[in-house]
N, C-alpha and C positions, 0 to 999 in steps of 0.2 A: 504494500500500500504506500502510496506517495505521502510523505513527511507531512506535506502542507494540508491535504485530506485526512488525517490522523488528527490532527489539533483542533479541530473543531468538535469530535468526538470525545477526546480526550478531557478537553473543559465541558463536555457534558456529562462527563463521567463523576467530575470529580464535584461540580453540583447535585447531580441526586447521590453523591456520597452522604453515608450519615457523618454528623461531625456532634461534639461535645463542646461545649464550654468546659474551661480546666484551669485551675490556679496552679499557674507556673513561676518561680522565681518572685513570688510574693503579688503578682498579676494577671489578670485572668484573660486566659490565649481559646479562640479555637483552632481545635484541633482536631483532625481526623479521630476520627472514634477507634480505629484497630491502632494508632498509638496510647489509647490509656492501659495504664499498667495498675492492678492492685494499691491502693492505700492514695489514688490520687482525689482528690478534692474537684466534684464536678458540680456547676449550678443547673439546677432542675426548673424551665418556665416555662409558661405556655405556650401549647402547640408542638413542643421539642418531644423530639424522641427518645426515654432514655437509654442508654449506647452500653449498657451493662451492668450486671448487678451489683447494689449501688446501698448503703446504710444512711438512711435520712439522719444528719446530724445536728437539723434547722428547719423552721421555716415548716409551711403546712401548704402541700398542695392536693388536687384532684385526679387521680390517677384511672384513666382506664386500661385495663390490664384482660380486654376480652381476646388478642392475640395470643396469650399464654394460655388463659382460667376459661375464656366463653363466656366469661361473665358479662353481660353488657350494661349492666349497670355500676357507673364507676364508684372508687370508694375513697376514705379520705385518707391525706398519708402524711405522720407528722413525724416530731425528732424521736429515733427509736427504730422506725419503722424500716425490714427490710426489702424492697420492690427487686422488679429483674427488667430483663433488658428484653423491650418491644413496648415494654408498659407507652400509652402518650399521656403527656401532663394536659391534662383539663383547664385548668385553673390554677394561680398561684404560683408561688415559686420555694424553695426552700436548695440548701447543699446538702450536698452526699459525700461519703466516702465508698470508692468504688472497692468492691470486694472481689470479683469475679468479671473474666473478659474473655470476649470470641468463645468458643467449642467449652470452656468451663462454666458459663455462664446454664441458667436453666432455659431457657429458648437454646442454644449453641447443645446441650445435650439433647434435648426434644428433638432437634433437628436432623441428630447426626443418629439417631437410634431409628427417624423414620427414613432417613438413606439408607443405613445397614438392613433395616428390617426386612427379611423374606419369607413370606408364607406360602408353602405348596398348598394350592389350593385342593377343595374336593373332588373337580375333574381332572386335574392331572393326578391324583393319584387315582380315580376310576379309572383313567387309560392305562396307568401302569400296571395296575391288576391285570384288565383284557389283555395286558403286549405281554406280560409275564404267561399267563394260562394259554394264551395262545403260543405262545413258543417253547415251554414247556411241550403241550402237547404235539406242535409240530414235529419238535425236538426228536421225540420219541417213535414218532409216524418215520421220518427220516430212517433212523438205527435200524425201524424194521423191514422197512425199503431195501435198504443197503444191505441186510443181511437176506434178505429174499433174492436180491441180485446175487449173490457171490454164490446162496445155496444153488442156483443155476446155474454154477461154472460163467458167469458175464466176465467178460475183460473187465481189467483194472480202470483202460481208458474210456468204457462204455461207463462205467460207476462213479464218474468223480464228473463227469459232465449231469447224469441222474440226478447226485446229491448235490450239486450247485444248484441244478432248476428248482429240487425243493425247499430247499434255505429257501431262496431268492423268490417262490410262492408262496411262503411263510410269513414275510412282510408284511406286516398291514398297512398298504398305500395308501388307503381309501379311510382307514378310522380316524383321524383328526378333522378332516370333513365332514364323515357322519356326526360328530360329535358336535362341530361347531353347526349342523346344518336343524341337530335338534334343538340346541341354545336357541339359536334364530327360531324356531319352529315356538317356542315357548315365551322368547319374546316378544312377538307376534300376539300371542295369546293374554298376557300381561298388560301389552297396549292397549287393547281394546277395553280392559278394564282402569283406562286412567293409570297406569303404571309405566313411569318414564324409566329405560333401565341405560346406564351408565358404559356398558362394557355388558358383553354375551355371558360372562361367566358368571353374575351376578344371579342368573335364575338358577345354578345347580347351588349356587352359594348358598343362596335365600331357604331352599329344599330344605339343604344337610341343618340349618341353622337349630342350636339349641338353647343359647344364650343370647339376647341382643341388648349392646350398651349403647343408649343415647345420650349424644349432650343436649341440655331441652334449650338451652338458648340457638335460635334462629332452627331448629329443628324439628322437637315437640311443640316450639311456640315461635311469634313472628318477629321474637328481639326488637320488643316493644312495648316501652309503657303504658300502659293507658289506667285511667280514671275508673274504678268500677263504683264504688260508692261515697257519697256524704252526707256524716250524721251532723248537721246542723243542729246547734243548741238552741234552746229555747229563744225565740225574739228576732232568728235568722231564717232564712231558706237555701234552699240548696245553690239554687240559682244566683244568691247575690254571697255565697261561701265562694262560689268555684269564681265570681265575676273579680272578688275581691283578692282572692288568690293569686291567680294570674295579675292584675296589675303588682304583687309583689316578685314577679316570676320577670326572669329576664329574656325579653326579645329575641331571636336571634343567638340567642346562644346553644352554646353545646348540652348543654346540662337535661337530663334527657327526665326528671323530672316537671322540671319546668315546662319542657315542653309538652309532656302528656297534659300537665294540668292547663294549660294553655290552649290546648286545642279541646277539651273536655268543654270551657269556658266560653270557644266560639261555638260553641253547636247548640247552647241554651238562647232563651231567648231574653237578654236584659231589657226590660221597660225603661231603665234611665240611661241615659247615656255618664261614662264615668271620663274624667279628665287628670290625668296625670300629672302630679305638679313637679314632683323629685322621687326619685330611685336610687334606691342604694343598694348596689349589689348583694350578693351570697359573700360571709364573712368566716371564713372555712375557722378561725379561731371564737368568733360570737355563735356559727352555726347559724344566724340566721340570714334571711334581707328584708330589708324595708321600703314598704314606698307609702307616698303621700300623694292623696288626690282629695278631687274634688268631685261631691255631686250632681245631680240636677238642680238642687237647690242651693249650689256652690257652696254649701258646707264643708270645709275642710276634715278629714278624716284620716287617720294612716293605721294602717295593717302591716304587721310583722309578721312573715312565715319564716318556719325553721322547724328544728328537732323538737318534739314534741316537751322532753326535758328542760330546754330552754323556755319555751315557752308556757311552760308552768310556772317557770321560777318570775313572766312575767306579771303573769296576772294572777289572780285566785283560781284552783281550779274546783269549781264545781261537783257533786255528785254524778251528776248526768254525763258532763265528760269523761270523768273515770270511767265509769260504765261502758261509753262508746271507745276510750281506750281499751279497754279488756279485752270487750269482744273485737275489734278489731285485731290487736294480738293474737287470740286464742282462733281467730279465721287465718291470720300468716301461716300460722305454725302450723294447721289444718290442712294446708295448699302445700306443705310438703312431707308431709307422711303420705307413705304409699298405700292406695288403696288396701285393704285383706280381698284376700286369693290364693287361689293356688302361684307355685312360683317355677319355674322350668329349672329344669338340675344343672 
């Protein structure tokens, strides 16, 4: 390749390169991310990627970490805390000390155990059974062949051209076709019942299967929040809960609460119109945000959303809201226990 056609490549290379922020010689460099070494001091801020497994030593940010866990909803991550390398910074910023890098790192072994990994599957070992039983038996049909010719007195050079042709019709030409011709035959069959299949081999797979592990983010479910219910306290309604909510909820952002409840909030239908005066972000160390607006009747009002904890510590809490926290909890905890049933071995 021509030098000068290289270097255009080259500088596109080294921009989708990941890089790090790194305290070097008492100031902080970026640097390409496969130069950080163990015990270096990297700054964690939003939108960045972190570049390797890394001990939060500062500072509180939002980490989604569904490239590693699946988890798609992010979590919060302060000094103490250990993350790995794919995690993205949400929100916030805090330093690390890097612990772990490249192939050491837990993404870097995840990766390298699903390169190494090979599984013979169920049809290659059904063909190897048929190619064994059939050559076995041919094997044998051959010995009796051949000593059937010699019991005749046949030439030596009439017997060794015999026992070639039947090796050589003992072959099974045609079985990896039959095989892949029934795969087709079955995916065919599968289609028609709304069943997309990936690769042929997936329907003997599917057959033999006696255990199956899912991950339910984007799989069992559509890796996404949404809104199911609100218990309004006495003096509210649902509709000016969710209305009020959302103006404490940020625009545009990533934050993937906010936006369930955001969009929960546009599907109702609000009688006043509400006016925004000031917003104050998600305070990953206060846990909550605030905003202030305005009525129809320009009344000033402001609503605080956050952790439920905090927001006791704001106001008095009620009877009725404990109540609607409980059973709230005791319905989380319910949505992850596994049905009773029978369970496959």
């Amino acid at each position: 390749m021509h030098p000068k056609r290289s270097d255009p490549l080259a500088a596109l290379k080294s921009r989708l390169a990941l890089n790090a922020s790194v305290r070097r010689d008492g100031a902080w460099k970026t640097v390409p991310a496969a130069q950080l070494v163990p015990g270096d001091l990297v700054k964690l801020s939003m939108g960045a990627v972190v570049a390797a497994d890394v001990h939060i030593t500062g500072g509180e940010v939002l980490l989604d970490q569904s490239m590693l866990t699946g988890e798609s909803v992010p979590i919060e991550a302060g000094s103490g805390v250990q993350t790995y390398a794919g995690a993205l910074v949400r929100r916030g910023e805090a330093v690390a000390e890097v612990t772990a890098t490249g192939t050491r790192t837990k993404f870097g072994r995840t990766a390298e155990l699903v390169r190494t990994a090979h599984v013979v599957s169920s049809e290659q070992r059904a063909v190897f059974r048929v190619v064994r039983n059939l050559a076995a038996c041919n094997g044998v049909t051959i010995l009796l062949m051949i000593g059937y010719a010699y019991f005749l007195h046949m030439a030596v050079t009439d017997i060794i051209p015999l026992a070639l042709t039947g090796i050589l019709a003992s072959i099974p030409v045609a079985l990896p076709a039959t095989f892949t011709l029934a795969s087709a035959l079955g995916a065919r069959a599968l289609a028609k019942l709304g069943v997309l299949l990936t690769r042929l081999s997936a329907v003997d797979e599917a057959a033999s299967m006696d255990v199956l592990c899912a991950d339910k983010t984007g799989t069992l479910t559509q890796n996404e929040l949404t809104v199911t219910n609100v218990h309004p306290l006495p003096g509210f309604d649902a509709v000016h809960v969710l209305a009020f909510a959302a103006m404490a909820s940020s625009d545009g952002g990533q934050d993937p609460v906010d936006a369930a409840i955001r969009i929960a909030a546009a599907r109702q239908k609000l009688s006043e119109t509400l006016r925004l005066i000031s917003f104050i972000p998600f305070d990953p160390s206060q846990k909550t945000s605030e905003a202030t607006f305005a009525d129809s009747s320009s009344a000033t009002q402001q609503v605080v959303k956050g952790a439920f904890s905090t927001i006791v510590s704001l106001a008095p809490l009620s009877p009725t809201a404990s109540v609607a926290a409980r059973h709230s909890r005791s319905r989380a905890f319910e949505c992850l226990r596994l049905p009773p049933g029978p369970r496959a071995p």
